[in-house]
C-alpha positions as CSV (number, residue, x, y, z in Angstrom):
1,X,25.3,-4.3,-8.8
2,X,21.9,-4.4,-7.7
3,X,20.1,-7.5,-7.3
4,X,16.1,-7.6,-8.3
5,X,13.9,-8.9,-5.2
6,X,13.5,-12.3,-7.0
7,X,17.3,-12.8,-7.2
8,X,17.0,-12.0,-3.8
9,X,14.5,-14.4,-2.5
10,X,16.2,-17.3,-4.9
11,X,19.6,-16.3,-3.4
12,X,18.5,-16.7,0.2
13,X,16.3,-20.0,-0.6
14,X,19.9,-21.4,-2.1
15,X,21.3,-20.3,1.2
16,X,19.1,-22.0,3.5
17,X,19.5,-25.3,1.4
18,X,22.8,-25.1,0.9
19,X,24.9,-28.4,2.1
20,X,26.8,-27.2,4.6
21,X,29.0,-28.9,7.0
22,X,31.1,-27.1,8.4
23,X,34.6,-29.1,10.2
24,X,37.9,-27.7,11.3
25,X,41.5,-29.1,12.7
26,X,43.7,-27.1,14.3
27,X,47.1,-27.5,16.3
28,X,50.0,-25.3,17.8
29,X,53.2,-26.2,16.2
30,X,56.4,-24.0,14.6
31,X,56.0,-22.9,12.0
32,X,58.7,-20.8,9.8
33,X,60.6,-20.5,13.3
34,X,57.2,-19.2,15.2
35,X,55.4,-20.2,17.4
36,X,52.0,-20.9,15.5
37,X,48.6,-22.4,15.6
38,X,48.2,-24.0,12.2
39,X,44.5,-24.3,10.9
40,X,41.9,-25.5,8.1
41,X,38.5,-25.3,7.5
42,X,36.0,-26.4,5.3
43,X,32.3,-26.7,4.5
44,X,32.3,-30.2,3.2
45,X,32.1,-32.3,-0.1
46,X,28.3,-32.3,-0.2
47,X,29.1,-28.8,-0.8
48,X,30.7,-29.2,-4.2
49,X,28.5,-32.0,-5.1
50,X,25.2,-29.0,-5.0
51,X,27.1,-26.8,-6.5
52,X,28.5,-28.3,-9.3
53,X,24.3,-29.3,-9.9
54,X,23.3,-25.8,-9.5
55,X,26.1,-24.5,-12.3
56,X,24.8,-27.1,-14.7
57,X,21.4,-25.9,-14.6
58,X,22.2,-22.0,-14.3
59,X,24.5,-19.4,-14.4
60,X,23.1,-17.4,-11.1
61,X,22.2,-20.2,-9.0
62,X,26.2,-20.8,-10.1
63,X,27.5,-17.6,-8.8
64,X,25.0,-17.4,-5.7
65,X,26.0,-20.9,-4.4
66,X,30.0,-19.8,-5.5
67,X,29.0,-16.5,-3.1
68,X,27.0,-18.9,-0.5
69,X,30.2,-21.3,-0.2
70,X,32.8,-18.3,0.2
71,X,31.3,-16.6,2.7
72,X,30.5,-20.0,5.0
73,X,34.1,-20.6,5.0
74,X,34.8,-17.5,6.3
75,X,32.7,-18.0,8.8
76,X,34.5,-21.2,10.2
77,X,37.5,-19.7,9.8
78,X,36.5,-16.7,11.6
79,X,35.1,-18.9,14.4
80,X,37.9,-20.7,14.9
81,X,40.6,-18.2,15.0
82,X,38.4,-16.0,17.6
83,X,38.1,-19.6,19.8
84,X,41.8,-19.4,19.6
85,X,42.6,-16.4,20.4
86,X,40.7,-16.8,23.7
87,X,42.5,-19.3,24.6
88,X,46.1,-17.7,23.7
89,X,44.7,-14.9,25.5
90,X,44.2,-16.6,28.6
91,X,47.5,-18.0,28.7
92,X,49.0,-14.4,28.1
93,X,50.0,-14.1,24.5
94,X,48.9,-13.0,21.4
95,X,47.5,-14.3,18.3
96,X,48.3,-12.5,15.4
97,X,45.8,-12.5,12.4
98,X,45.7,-15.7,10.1
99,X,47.3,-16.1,6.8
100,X,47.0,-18.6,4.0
101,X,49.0,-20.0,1.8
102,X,48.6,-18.0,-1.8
103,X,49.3,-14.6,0.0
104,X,52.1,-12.8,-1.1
105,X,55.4,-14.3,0.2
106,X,53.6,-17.5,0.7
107,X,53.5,-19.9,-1.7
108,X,50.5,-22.6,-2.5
109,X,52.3,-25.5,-1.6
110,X,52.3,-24.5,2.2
111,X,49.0,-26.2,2.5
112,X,50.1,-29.1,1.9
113,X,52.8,-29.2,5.1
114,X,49.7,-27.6,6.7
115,X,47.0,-30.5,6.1
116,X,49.9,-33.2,6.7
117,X,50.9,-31.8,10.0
118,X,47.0,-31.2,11.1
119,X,46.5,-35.4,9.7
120,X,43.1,-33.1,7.5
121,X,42.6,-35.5,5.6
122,X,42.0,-38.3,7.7
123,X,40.4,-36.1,10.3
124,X,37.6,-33.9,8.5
125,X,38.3,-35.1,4.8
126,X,40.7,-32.7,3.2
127,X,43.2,-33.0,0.6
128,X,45.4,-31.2,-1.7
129,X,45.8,-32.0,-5.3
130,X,48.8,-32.3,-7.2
131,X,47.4,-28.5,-9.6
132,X,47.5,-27.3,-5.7
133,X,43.6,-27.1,-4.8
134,X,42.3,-28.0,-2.3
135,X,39.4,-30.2,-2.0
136,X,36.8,-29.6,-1.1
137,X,36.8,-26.4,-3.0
138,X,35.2,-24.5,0.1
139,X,38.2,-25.5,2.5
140,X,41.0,-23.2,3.9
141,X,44.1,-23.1,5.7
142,X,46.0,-20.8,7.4
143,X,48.8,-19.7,10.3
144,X,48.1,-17.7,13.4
145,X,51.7,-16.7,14.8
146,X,51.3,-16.4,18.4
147,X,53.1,-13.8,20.2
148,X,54.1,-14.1,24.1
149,X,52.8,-10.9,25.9
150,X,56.0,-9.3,27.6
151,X,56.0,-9.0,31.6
152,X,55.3,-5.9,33.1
């Protein structure tokens, strides 16, 4: 799908407006039997709050700020798992890539061991509801297993 140049311009105006707060909690635990770094991210409830405004007054502004969100999650998470895989590096192990909860073999309800065990909510805001969202809607979480290096 192509996008005209005015879609374009309003869907980079959106994105430097945007409410964006970006927080993230992360701790090394086992985890299923693993050794793990458990993690969540998020981009804040002012987030929600604009976009639920922008989807009341129009349908693109809806999916632009839906797109906007998305991808600045990503970007914490992305962030944060490189930052730990330095640091797993350094002590000589691996970090394998994340997964979340929702993937196949791993059910919703993970999250919510994940945020109790990382204290998210009372640290950068974070719940999970009983209908298994989380909130804020721009939020993820996610296992690294971590992999010790053998000797050579």
């Amino acid at each position: 799908m192509e996008l005209s140049p005015e879609a374009i311009a309003r869907y980079r105006e959106l994105e430097r407006t945007a409410p964006i707060r970006p927080r993230s909690v992360w701790v090394r635990d086992r985890f299923g039997g693993a050794d793990a770094m458990l993690l969540c991210g998020t981009i804040g409830a002012e987030f929600d709050t604009w976009q639920r405004r922008l989807a009341a007054l129009s349908a693109a502004d809806a999916f632009f700020s839906q797109r906007i969100g998305l991808r600045a999650v990503e970007l914490v998470m992305d962030e944060l798992e490189s930052r730990l895989r330095a640091a797993v590096e350094s002590e000589g192990g691996r970090l394998l890539p994340r997964w979340s909860p929702g993937y196949p073999g791993h059910p919703l309800e993970l999250s919510r061991e994940i945020l109790a065990r990382l204290d998210a909510s009372r640290r950068i805001g974070v719940s999970f509801t009983d209908s298994q969202l989380l909130v804020p809607s721009k939020t993820v979480t996610a296992v690294c297993e971590i992999v010790p290096l053998p000797d050579c």
